[in-house]
Residue, then its C-alpha position, 0 to 999 in steps of 0.5 A: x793464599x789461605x784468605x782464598x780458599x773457598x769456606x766449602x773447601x775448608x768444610x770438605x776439609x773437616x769432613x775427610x779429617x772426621x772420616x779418617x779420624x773414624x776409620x782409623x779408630x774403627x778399622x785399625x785401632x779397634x779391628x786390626x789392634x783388637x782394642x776396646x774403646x772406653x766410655x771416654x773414647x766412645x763419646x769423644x767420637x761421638x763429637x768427632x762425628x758431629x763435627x764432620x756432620x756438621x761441616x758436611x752440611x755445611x759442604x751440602x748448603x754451601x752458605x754464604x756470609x754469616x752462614x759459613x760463621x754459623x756452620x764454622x761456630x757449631x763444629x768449633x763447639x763440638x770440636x771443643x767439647x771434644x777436647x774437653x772429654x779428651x783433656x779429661x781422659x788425658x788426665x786421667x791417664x797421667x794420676x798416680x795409680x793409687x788416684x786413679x778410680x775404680x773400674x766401673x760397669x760396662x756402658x751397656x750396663x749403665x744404659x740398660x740400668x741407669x737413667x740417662x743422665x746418671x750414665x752421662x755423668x759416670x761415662x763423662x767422669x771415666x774410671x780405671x778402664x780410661x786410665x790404662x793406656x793401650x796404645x801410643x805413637x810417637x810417645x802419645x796415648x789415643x786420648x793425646x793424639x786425638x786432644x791435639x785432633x780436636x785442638x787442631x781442628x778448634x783452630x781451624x773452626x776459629x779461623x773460618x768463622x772468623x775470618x773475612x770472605x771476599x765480597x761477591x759481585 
């Protein structure tokens, strides 16, 4: 049954997990919770956003063979830095407090004062402002439940790059 499902099926898929990964982050954790994303969090949506970028252009060409394995690879890559970041924050979260770092600037800050790859290297490293964790379901922190996103997504990504499409008559 799932060998059936049309790659584009499977690219529109990933589009709506992004989108309503983002609305749920901007609309109910940041707006109605009224709680800020961390540096870790901020880049971690940054690879949801090219994943469903990513598989939307894939809906938007509707390729076929190696296409539907290129499109498939480039959303795993950023599904699996994503979870990389994410693992990183879900470390951070689980030091002893006297591990944990220190809280640093702002991302604004860094931005306006920092050269770019400094910035990348401390947002990428997070501080005592990721460690804290605002918010669970279920048991899970944010970083927790969005690694798993990123895991299932991953999963996802491997199967429809690797997997085989029907011949076309």
């Amino acid at each position: 049954m799932l060998q059936s499902l049309s790659p584009r099926w499977v690219f529109a898929g990933l589009v709506l997990l992004a989108v309503v990964s983002m609305a749920f982050a901007m609309l109910y954790l940041e707006r109605f919770l009224n709680l800020a994303a961390c540096p870790l969090c901020m880049t971690q949506r940054v690879f949801v956003v090219a994943w469903g970028v990513i598989a939307l252009l894939a809906v938007v060409h509707n390729p076929r063979g190696w296409g539907n394995r290129v499109y498939g690879a480039l959303c795993l890559l950023s599904a699996a830095l994503g979870a990389a970041v994410a693992g990183r924050h879900v470390w951070l979260q689980h030091l002893p407090p006297e591990d944990v770092p220190a809280c640093g600037p702002s991302l604004e800050y860094m931005l306006d004062t920092l050269p770019f790859t400094e910035t990348l290297s401390l947002v990428l490293m997070g501080d005592g402002n990721c460690a804290e964790t605002m918010w669970t379901f279920m048991g899970l922190s944010i970083p927790e439940q969005t690694l798993i996103l990123f895991l299932v997504t991953c999963l996802i990504c491997v199967w429809q790059t690797l997997r085989t499409y029907p011949k076309e008559s």
